[in-house]
Residue frames relative to the residue before (quaternion, step in Angstrom):
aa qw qx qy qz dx dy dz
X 1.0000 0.0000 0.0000 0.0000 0.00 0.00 0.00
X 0.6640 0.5452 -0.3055 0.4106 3.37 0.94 -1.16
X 0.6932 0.5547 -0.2469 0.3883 3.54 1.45 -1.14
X 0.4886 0.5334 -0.4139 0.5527 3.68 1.80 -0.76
X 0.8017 0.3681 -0.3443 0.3213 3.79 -0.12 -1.30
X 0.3132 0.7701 -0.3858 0.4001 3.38 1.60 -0.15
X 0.8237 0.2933 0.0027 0.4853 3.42 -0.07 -2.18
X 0.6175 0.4079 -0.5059 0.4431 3.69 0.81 -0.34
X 0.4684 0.7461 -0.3237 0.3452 3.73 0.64 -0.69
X 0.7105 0.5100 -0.0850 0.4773 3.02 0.94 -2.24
X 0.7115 0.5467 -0.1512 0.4147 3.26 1.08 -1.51
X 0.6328 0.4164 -0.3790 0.5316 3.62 1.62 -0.37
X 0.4910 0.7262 -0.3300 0.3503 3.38 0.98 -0.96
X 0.7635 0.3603 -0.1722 0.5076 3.69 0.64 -1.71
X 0.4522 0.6913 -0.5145 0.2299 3.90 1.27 -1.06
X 0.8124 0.3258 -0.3207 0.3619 3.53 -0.19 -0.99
X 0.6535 0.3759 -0.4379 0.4898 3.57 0.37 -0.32
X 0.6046 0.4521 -0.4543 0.4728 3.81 0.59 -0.33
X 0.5632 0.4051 -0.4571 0.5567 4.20 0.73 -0.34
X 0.7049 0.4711 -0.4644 0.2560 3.54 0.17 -1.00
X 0.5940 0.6522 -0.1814 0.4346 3.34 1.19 -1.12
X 0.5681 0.5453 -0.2418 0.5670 3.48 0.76 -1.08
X 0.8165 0.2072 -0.0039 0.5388 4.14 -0.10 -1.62
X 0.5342 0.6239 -0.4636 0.3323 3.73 0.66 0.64
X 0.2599 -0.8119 0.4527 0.2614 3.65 -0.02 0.96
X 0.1214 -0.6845 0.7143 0.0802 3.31 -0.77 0.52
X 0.1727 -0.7064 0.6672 0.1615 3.22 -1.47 0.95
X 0.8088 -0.3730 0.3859 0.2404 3.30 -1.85 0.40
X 0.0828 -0.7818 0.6142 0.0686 3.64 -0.06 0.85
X 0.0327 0.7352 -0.6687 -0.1060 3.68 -1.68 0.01
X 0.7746 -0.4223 0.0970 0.4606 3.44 0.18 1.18
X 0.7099 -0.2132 0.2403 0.6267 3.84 -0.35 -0.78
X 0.1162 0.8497 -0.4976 0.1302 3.88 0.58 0.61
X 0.0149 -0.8714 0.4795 0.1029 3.91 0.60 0.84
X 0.7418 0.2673 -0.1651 0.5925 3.79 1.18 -0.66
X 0.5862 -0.6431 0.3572 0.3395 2.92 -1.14 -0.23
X 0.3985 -0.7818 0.3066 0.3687 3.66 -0.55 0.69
X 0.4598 -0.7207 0.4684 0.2232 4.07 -0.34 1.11
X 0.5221 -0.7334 0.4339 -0.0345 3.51 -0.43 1.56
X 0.7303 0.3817 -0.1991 0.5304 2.87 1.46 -0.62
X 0.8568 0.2196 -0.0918 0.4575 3.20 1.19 -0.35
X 0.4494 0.6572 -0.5016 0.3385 3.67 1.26 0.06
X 0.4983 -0.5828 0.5134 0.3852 3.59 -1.01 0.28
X 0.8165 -0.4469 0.2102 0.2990 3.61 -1.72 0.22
X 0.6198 0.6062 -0.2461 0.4334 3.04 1.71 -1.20
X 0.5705 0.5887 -0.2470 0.5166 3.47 1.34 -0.78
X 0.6467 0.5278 -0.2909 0.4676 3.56 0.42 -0.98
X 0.6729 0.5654 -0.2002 0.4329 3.06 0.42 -2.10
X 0.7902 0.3952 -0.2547 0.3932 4.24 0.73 -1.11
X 0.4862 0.7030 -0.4529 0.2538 3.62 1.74 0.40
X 0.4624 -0.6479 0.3670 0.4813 3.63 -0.26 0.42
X 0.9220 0.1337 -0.2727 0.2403 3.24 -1.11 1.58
X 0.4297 0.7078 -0.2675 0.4928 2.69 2.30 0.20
X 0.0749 0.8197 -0.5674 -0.0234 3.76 0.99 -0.80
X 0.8280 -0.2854 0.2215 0.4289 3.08 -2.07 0.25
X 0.8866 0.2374 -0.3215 0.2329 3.48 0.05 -0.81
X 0.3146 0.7375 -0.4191 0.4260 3.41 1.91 0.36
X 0.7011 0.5853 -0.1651 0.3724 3.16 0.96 -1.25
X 0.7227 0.4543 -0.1766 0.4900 3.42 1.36 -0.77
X 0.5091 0.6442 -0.3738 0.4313 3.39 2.00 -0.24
X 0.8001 0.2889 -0.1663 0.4987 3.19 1.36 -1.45
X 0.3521 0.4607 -0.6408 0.5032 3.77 0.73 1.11
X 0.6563 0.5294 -0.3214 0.4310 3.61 0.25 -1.52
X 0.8128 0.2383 -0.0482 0.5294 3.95 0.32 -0.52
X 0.3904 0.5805 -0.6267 0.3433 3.44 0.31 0.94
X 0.6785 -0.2136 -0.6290 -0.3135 1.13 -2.33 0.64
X 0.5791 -0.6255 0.4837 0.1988 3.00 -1.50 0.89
X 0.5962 -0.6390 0.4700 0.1237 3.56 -1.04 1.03
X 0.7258 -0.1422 0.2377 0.6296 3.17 0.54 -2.00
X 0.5906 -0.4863 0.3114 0.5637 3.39 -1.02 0.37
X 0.6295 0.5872 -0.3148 0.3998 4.06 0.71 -1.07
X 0.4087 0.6513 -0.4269 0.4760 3.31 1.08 0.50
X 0.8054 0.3207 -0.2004 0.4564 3.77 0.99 -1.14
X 0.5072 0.4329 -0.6223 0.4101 2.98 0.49 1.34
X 0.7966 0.3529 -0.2869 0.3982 3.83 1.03 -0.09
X 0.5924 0.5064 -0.2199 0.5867 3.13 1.57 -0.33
X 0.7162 0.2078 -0.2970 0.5964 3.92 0.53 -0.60
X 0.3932 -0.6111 0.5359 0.4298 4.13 0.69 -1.10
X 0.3231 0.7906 -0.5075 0.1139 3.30 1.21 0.20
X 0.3998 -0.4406 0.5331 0.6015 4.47 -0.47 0.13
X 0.6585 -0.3015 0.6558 0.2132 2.42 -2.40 -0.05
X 0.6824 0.4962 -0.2785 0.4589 3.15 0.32 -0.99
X 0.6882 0.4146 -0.4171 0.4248 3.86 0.47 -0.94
X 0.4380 0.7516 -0.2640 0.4166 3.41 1.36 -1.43
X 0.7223 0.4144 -0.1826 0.5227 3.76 0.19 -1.23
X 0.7066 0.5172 -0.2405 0.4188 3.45 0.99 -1.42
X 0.7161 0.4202 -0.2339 0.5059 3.65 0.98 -0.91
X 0.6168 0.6095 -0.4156 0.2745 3.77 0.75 -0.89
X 0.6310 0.4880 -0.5020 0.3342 3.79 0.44 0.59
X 0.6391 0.5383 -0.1478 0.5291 3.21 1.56 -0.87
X 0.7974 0.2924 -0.1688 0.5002 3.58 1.14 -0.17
X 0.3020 -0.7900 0.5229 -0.1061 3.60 -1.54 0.86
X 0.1452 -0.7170 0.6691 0.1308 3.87 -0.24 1.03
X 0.3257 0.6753 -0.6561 0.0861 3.98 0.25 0.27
């Protein structure tokens, strides 16, 4: 008994930081990145280090520039949606 009222306890104790953790957005980081990185012009190695873009992401959106709006690389490079969403703070068609 002592061991049930134990773990339910424990189990209320951790709930909220486990929800917080779970429904906190975290955005995409890229090292010490102060601007954004221009789509139209960054080289491959750059592209290639956005999260979820890798090497061959990177060669879609050299291979298919230039790029209008960022909502472009999902039909023009094939990039997901999802990566697309994931990269659009950190990137820029200026």
């Amino acid at each position: 008994m002592r061991i049930t009222a134990f773990a339910v306890a424990l189990s209320l104790l951790a709930a909220p930081a486990l929800a917080q953790t779970l429904t906190a957005p975290s955005l995409p980081t890229l090292g010490n990145v102060t601007q954004p990185i221009n789509i139209n012009t960054a080289d491959s190695k750059t592209l290639g280090s956005l999260p979820g873009v890798g090497q061959q992401g990177a060669d879609a959106i050299i291979k298919n520039r230039p790029f209008s709006t960022i909502d472009e690389l999902t039909t023009k490079a094939n990039l997901p949606k999802s990566v697309v969403d994931g990269i659009r703070p950190l990137v820029t068609v200026q």
